[in-house]
C-alpha positions as CSV (number, residue, x, y, z in Angstrom):
1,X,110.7,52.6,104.6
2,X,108.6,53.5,107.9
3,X,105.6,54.7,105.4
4,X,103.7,55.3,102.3
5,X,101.8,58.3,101.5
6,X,99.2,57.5,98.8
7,X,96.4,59.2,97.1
8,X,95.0,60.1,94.3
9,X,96.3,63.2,92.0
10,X,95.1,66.3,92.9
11,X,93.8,65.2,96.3
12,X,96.1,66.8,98.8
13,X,98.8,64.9,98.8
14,X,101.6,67.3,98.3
15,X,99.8,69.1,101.0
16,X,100.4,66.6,103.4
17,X,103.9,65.1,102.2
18,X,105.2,68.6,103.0
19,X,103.7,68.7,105.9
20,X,105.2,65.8,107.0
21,X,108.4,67.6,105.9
22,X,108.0,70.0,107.8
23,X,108.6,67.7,111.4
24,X,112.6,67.5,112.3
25,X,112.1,63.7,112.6
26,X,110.2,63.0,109.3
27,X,111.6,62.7,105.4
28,X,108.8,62.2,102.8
29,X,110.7,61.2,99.6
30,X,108.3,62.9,96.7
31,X,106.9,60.0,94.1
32,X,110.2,58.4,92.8
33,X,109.4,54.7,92.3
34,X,106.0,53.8,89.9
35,X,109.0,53.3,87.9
36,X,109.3,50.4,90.5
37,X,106.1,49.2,90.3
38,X,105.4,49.5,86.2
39,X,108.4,46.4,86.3
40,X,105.8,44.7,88.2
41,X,103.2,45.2,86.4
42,X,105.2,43.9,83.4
43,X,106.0,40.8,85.0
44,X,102.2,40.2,86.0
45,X,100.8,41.5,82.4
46,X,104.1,39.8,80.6
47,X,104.7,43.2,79.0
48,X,107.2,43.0,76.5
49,X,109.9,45.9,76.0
50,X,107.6,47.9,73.6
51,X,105.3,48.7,76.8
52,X,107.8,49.3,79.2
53,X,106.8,53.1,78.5
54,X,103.5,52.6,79.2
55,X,101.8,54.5,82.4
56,X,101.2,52.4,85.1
57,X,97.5,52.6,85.1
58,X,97.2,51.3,81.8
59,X,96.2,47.8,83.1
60,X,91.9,47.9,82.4
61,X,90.2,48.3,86.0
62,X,87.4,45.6,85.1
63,X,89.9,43.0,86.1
64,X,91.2,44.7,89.2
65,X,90.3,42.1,91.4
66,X,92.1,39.3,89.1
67,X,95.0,41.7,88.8
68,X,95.2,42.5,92.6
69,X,94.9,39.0,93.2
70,X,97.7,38.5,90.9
71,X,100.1,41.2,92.7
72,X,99.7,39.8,96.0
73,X,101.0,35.9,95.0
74,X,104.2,38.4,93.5
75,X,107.4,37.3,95.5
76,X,109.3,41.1,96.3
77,X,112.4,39.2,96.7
78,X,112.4,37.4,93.2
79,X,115.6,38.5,91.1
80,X,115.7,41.7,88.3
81,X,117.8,41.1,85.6
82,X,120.3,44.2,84.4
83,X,118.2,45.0,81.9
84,X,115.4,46.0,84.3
85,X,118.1,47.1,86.4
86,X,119.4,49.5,84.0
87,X,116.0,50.8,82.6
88,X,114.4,51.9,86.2
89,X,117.8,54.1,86.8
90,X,117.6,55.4,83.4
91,X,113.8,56.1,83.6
92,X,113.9,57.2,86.8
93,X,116.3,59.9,86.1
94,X,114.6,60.9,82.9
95,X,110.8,60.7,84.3
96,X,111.7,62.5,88.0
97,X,114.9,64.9,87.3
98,X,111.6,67.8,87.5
99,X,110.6,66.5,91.1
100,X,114.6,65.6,92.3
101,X,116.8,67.8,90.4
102,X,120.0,66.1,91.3
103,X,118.7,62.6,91.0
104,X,121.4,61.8,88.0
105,X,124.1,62.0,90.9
106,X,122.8,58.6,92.0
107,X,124.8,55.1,90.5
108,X,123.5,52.9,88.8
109,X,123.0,49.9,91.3
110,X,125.5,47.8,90.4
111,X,125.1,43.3,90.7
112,X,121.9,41.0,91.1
113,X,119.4,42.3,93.3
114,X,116.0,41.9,93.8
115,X,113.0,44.1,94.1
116,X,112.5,45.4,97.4
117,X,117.0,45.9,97.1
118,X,116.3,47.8,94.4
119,X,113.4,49.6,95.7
120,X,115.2,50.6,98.9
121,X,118.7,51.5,97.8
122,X,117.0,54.0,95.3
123,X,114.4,55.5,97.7
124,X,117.7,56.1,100.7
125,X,119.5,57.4,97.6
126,X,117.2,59.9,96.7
127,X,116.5,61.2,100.7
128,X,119.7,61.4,100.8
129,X,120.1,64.5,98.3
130,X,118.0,66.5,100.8
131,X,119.7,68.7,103.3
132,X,118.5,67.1,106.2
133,X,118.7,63.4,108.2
134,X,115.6,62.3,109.6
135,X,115.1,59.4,111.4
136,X,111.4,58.6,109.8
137,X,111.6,57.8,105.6
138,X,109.0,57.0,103.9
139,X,107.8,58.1,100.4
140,X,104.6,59.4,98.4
141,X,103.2,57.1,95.7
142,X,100.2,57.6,93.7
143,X,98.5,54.7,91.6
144,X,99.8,52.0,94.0
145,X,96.7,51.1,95.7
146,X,96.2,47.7,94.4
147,X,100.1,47.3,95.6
148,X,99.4,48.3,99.4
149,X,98.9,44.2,100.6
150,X,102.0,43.4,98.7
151,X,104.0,46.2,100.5
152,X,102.1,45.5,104.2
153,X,103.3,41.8,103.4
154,X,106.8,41.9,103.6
155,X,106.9,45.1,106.0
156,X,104.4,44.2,108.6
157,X,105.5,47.4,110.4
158,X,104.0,49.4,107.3
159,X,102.2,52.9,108.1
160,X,100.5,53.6,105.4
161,X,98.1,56.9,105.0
162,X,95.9,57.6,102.7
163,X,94.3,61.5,101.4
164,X,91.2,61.2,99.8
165,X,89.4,64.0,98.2
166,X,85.7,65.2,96.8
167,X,86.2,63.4,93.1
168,X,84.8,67.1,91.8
169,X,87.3,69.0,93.5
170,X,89.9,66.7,92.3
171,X,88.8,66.6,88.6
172,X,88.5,70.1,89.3
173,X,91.7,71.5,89.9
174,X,93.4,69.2,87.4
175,X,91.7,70.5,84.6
176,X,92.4,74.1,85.9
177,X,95.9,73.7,86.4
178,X,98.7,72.8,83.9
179,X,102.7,72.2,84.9
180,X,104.6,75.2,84.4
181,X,107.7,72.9,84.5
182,X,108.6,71.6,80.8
183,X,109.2,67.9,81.9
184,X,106.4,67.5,84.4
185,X,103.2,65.8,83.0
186,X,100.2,67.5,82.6
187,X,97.9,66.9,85.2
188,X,94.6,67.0,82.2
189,X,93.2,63.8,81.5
190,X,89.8,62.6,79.7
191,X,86.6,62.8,82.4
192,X,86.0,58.9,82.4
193,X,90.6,58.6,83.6
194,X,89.6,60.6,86.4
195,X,86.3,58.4,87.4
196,X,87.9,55.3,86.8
197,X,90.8,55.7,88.6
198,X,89.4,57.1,91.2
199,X,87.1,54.5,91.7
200,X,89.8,52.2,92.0
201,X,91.2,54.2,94.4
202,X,88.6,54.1,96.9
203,X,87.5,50.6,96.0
204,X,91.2,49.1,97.6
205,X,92.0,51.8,100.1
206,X,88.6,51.2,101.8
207,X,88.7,47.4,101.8
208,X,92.2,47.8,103.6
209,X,91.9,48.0,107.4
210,X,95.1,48.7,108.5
211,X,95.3,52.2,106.1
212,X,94.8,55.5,108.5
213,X,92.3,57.6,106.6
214,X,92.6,61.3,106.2
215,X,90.1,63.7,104.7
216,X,91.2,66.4,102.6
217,X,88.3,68.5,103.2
218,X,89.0,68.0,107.2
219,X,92.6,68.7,107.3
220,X,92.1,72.1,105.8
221,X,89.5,72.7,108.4
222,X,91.2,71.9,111.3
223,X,94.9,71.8,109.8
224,X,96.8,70.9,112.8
225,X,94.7,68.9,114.6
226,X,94.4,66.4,112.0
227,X,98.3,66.3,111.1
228,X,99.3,66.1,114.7
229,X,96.9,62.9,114.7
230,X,98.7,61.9,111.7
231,X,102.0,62.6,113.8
232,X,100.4,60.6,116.3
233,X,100.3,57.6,114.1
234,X,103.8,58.0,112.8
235,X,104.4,58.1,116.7
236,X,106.2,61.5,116.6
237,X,106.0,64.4,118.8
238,X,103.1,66.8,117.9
239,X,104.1,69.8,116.3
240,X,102.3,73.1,115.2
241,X,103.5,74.0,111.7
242,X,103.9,77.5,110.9
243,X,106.3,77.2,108.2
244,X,106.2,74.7,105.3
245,X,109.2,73.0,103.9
246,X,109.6,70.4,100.7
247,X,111.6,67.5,100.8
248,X,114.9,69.2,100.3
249,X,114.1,71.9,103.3
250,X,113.7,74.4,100.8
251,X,110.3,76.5,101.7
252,X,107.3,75.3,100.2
253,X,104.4,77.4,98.7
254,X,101.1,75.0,98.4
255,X,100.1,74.4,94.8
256,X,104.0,75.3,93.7
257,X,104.0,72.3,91.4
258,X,101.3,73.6,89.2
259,X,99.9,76.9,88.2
260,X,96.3,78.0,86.5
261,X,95.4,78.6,83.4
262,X,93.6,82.0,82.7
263,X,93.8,82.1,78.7
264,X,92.8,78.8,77.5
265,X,89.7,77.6,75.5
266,X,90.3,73.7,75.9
267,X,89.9,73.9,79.7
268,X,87.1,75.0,82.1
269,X,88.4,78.5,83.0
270,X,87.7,79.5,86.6
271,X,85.9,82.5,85.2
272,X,83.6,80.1,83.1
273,X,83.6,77.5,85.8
274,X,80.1,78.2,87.3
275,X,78.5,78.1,83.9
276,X,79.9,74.9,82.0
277,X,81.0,73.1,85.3
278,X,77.4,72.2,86.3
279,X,76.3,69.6,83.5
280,X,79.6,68.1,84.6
281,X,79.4,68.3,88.4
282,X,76.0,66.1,87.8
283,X,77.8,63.1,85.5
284,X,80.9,63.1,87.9
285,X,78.1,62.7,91.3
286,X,75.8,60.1,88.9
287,X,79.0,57.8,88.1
288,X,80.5,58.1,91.7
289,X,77.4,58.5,93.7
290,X,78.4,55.3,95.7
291,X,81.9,56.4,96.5
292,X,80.7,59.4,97.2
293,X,77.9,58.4,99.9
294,X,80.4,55.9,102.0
295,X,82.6,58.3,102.2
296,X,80.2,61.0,103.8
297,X,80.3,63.5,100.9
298,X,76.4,64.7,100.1
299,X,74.8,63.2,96.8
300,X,72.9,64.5,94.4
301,X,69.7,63.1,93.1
302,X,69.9,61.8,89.8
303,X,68.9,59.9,86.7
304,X,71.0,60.6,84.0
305,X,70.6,58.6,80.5
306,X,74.0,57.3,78.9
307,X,73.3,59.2,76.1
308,X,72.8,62.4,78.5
309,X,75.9,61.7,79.9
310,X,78.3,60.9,76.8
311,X,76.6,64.3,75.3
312,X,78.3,66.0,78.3
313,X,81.3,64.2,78.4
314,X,81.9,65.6,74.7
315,X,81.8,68.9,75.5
316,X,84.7,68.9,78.2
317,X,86.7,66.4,76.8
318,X,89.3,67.7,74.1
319,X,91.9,65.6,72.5
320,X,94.5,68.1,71.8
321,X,94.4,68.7,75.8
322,X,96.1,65.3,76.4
323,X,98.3,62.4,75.5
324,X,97.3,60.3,72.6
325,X,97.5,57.3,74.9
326,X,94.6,58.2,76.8
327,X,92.3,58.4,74.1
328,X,91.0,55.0,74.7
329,X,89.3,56.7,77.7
330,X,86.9,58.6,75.2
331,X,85.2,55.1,74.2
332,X,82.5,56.2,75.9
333,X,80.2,53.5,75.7
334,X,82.2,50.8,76.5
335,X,83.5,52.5,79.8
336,X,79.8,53.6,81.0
337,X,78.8,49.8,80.4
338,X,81.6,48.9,82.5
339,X,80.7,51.1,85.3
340,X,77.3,49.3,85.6
């Protein structure tokens, strides 16, 4: 693996995997392994088999820095058992057959391996279902960031990029958009899921020097300029793209994973969007407001009560618009305090 592609959901990373597709010498394998990484997690957390099927986020971001401090003291070339063995080709093809439709062709690995084996026969496995060979492989991961010293430690060569986004825009256009393929996830999560975990995201990407940083608001500015620097950094020829291809080299339309809803009461509606989305706008800027000013974004003025805010946060937040497992993200009070 020459690189990682990371970022959180929603922030233009599809955007710029393709991209990257779309260059003769680069393959960006699309988000196969947090199958990979939830077997780590397992080991750190000692997760038993019951919470194998947990998502990998579900470890609490309070302890992040225990956790990350955790990862890093992991050894990638410690052994996996067949049993782990056989549940990340089993999840793999159940969890990613939407993203890589001929990803049960791929064998089981077969004898004792360890992880970074395992990781890399799975990830040349899967680029090798696309039409083309490129000399550059690297993949797209999301919720890995705490991962990334791990990974640079036992690939010093690592290129890793990172997209980051306006946490609005982000929270945005997930709750406007819904899969319109029956296994993909939904992309709709509680308000506080989004904060939190994009939070963490900015809190280990921006304490990580080595990361190239992109913003998504600049690269659909100035579009080519700012993936030809990205090219640059991959230390490939430039290239203007004028056609867009996925990971197979099938033509890719942006936003093709997803589509908007336009008949829903649960979500903000982009015909309602202007009306309910500013109450929200203002809780999402309060709790980020930080993040938001390092990064250069503009900040809003405000001093909002918790009471103000878990009032709003009601409002948006429905539970029939998402997973039973991430209820615990509407204990409001106990997730403001831990903001503070």
């Amino acid at each position: 693996m020459k690189f990682l592609l990371i970022g959180f959901f929603r922030s233009g990373t599809t955007l710029l995997s393709n991209s990257l597709n779309s260059h003769p010498k680069v393959h960006c394998v699309v988000d196969p392994m947090v199958i990979f990484l939830k077997i780590l997690r397992n080991k750190i957390l000692k997760y038993n088999k019951i919470k194998w099927n947990d998502d990998l986020e579900n470890h609490i971001e309070l302890k992040k820095k225990k956790f990350s401090d955790k990862i890093i003291n992991l050894n990638l070339d410690t052994k996996i058992n067949q049993e782990n063995i056989k549940f990340i080709h089993k999840r793999l093809i159940k969890e990613k057959k939407y993203q890589h439709p001929n990803i049960d062709k791929i064998k089981k690995y077969k004898g004792s391996s360890n992880f970074i084996n395992i990781f890399n026969y799975y990830l040349n496995k899967i680029q090798k279902l696309s039409k083309n060979k490129k000399k550059i492989i690297g993949t797209k991961m999301s919720w890995c960031e705490e991962y990334l010293e791990l990974f640079q430690k036992y690939n010093k060569n690592l290129k890793i990029i990172y997209i980051y986004r306006n946490i609005e825009d982000s929270i945005n256009s997930a709750l406007n958009s819904v899969s319109y393929i029956n296994e993909a996830p939904s992309a709709v999560r509680p308000i506080l899921y989004y904060v939190i975990y994009w939070k963490k995201s900015i809190f280990f990407t921006h304490q990580n020097k080595k990361i190239y940083n992109i913003k998504y608001e600049d690269l659909i500015k100035n579009f080519n300029f700012e993936v030809n620097k990205i090219f640059d950094f991959l230390e490939v020829d430039n290239l203007k793209i004028k056609t867009f291809y996925d990971q197979y080299g099938n033509l890719w339309k942006n936003n093709s994973s997803f589509k908007k809803l336009t008949n829903s009461r649960n979500l903000i509606l982009k015909k309602k969007r202007s009306k309910l989305f500013k109450d929200l706008s203002d809780v999402i800027n309060y709790l980020c407001k930080d993040e938001l000013k390092r990064l250069g974004y503009k900040v809003k003025n405000l001093n909002l009560t918790d009471k103000n805010i878990i009032k709003i946060l009601k409002k948006y937040d429905k539970k029939s618009n998402f997973n039973k497992k991430y209820h615990k993200y509407l204990n409001y009070e106990k997730i403001l305090k831990s903001l503070k």
